[in-house]
Biotite code that builds the C-alpha atoms (Angstrom):
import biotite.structure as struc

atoms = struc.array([
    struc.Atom([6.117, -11.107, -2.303], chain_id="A", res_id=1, res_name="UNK", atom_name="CA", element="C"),
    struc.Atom([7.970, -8.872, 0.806], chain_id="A", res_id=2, res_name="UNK", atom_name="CA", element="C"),
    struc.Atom([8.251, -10.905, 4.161], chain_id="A", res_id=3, res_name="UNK", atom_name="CA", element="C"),
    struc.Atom([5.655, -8.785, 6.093], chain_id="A", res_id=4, res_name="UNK", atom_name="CA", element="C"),
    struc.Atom([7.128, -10.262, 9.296], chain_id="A", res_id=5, res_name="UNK", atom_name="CA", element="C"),
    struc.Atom([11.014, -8.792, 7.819], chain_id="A", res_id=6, res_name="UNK", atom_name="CA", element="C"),
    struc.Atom([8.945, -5.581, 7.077], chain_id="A", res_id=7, res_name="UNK", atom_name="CA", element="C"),
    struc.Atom([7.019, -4.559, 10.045], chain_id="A", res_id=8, res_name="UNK", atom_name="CA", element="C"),
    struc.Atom([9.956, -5.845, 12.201], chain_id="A", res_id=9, res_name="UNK", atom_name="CA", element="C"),
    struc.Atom([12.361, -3.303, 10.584], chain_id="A", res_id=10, res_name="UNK", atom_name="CA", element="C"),
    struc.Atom([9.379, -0.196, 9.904], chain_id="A", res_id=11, res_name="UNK", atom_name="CA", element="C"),
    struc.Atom([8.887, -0.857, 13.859], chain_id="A", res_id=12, res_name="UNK", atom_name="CA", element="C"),
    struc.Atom([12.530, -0.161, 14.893], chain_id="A", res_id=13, res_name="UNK", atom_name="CA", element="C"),
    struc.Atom([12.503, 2.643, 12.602], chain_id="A", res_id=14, res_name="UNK", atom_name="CA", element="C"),
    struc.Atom([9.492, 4.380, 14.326], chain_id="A", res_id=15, res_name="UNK", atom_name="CA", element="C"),
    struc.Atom([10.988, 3.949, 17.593], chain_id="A", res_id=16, res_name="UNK", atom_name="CA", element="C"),
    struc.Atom([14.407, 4.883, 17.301], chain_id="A", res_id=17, res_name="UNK", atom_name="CA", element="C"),
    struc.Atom([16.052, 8.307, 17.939], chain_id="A", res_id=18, res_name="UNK", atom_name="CA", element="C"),
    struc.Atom([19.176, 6.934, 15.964], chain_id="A", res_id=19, res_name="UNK", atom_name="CA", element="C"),
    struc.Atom([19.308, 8.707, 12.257], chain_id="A", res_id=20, res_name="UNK", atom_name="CA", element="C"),
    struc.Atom([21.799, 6.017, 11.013], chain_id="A", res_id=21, res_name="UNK", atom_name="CA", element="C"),
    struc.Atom([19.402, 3.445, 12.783], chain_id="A", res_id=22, res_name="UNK", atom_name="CA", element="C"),
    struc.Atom([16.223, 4.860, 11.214], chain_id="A", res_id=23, res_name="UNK", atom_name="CA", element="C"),
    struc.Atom([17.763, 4.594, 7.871], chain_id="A", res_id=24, res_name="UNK", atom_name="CA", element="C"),
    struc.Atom([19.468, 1.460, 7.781], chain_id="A", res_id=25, res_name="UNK", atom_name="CA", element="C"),
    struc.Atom([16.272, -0.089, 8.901], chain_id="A", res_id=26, res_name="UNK", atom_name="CA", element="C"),
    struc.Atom([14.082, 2.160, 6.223], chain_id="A", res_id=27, res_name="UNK", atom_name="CA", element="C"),
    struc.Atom([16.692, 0.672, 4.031], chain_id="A", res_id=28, res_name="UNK", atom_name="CA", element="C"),
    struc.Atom([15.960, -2.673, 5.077], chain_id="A", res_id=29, res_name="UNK", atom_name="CA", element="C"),
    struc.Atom([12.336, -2.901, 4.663], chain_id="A", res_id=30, res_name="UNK", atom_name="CA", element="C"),
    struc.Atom([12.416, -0.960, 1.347], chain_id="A", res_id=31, res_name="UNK", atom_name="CA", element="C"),
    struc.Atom([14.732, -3.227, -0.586], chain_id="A", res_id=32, res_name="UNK", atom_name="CA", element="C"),
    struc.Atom([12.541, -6.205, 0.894], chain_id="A", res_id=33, res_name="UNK", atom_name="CA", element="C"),
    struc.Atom([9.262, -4.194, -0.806], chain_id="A", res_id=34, res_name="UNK", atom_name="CA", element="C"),
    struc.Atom([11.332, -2.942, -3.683], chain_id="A", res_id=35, res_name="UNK", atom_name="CA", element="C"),
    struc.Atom([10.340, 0.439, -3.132], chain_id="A", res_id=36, res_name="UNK", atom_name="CA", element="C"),
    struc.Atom([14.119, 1.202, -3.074], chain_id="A", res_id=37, res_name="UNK", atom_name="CA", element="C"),
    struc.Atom([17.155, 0.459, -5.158], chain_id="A", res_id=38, res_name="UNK", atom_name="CA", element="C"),
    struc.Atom([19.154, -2.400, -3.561], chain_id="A", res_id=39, res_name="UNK", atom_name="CA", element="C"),
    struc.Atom([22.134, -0.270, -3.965], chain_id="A", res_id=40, res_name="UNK", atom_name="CA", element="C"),
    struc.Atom([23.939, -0.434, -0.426], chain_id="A", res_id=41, res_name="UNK", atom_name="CA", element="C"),
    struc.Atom([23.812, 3.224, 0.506], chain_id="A", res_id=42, res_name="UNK", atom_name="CA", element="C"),
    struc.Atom([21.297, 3.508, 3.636], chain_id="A", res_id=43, res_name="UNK", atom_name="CA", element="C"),
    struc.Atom([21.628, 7.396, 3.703], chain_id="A", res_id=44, res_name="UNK", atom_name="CA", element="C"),
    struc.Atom([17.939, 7.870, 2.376], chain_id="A", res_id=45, res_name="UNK", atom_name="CA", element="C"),
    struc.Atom([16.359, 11.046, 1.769], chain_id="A", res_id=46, res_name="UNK", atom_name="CA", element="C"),
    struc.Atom([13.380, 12.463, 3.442], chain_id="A", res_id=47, res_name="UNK", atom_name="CA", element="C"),
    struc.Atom([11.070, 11.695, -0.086], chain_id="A", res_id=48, res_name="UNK", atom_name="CA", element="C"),
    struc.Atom([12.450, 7.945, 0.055], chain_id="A", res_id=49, res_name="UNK", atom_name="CA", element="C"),
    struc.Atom([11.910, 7.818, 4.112], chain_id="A", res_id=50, res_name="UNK", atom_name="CA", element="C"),
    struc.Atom([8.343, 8.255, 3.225], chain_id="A", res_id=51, res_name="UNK", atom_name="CA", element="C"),
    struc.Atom([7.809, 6.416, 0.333], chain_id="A", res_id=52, res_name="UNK", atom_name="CA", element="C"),
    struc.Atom([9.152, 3.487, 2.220], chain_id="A", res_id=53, res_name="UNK", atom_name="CA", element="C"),
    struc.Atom([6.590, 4.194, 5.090], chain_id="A", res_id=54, res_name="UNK", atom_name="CA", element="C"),
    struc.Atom([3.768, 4.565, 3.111], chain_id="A", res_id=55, res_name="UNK", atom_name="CA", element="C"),
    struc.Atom([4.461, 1.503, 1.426], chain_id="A", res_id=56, res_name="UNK", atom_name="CA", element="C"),
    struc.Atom([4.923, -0.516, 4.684], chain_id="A", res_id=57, res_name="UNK", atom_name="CA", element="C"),
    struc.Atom([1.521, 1.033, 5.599], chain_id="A", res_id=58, res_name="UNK", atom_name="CA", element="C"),
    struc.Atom([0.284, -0.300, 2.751], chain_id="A", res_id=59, res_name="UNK", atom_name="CA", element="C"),
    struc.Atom([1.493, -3.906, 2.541], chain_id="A", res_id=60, res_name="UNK", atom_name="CA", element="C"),
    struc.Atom([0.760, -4.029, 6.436], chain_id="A", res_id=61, res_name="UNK", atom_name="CA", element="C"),
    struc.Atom([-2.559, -3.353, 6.369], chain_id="A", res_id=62, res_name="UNK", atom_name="CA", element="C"),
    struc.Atom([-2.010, 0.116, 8.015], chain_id="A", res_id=63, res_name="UNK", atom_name="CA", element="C"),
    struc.Atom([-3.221, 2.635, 5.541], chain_id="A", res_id=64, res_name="UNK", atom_name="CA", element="C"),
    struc.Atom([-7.335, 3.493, 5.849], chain_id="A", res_id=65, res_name="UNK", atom_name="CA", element="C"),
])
C-alpha cells in the first residue's frame, strides 16, 4: 500500500512548481511509491507517464469524481 502522506506531499510540489527537473523528480517520486512507474532511476518522464502518475495520485487520494 503507497504512503498517501509520501504521495500527496510529492504530487503537491509537482503541481506547484515551475521547475521541469523539479516536476519530474517529484512525479518520479510519487509514481515509484504507487508503482505506476518503473523504479528505474531516470526521472526524465514523458508527458503519457506525467499523467498516468497524476491520475493515479487522483485516484489513491481521493481526488478523482
Amino acid at each position: 500500500m503507497p504512503d498517501k502522506n509520501y504521495v500527496e506531499r510529492y504530487i503537491n510540489r509537482a503541481r506547484t512548481t515551475e521547475n521541469e527537473a523539479e516536476k519530474n523528480n517529484c512525479l518520479y517520486r510519487a509514481g515509484t511509491q504507487m508503482e505506476v512507474i518503473e523504479s528505474n532511476g531516470n526521472d526524465k518522464l514523458t508527458s503519457a507517464q506525467q499523467r498516468a502518475v497524476f491520475d493515479a495520485a487522483d485516484k489513491l487520494l481521493g481526488r478523482k469524481k
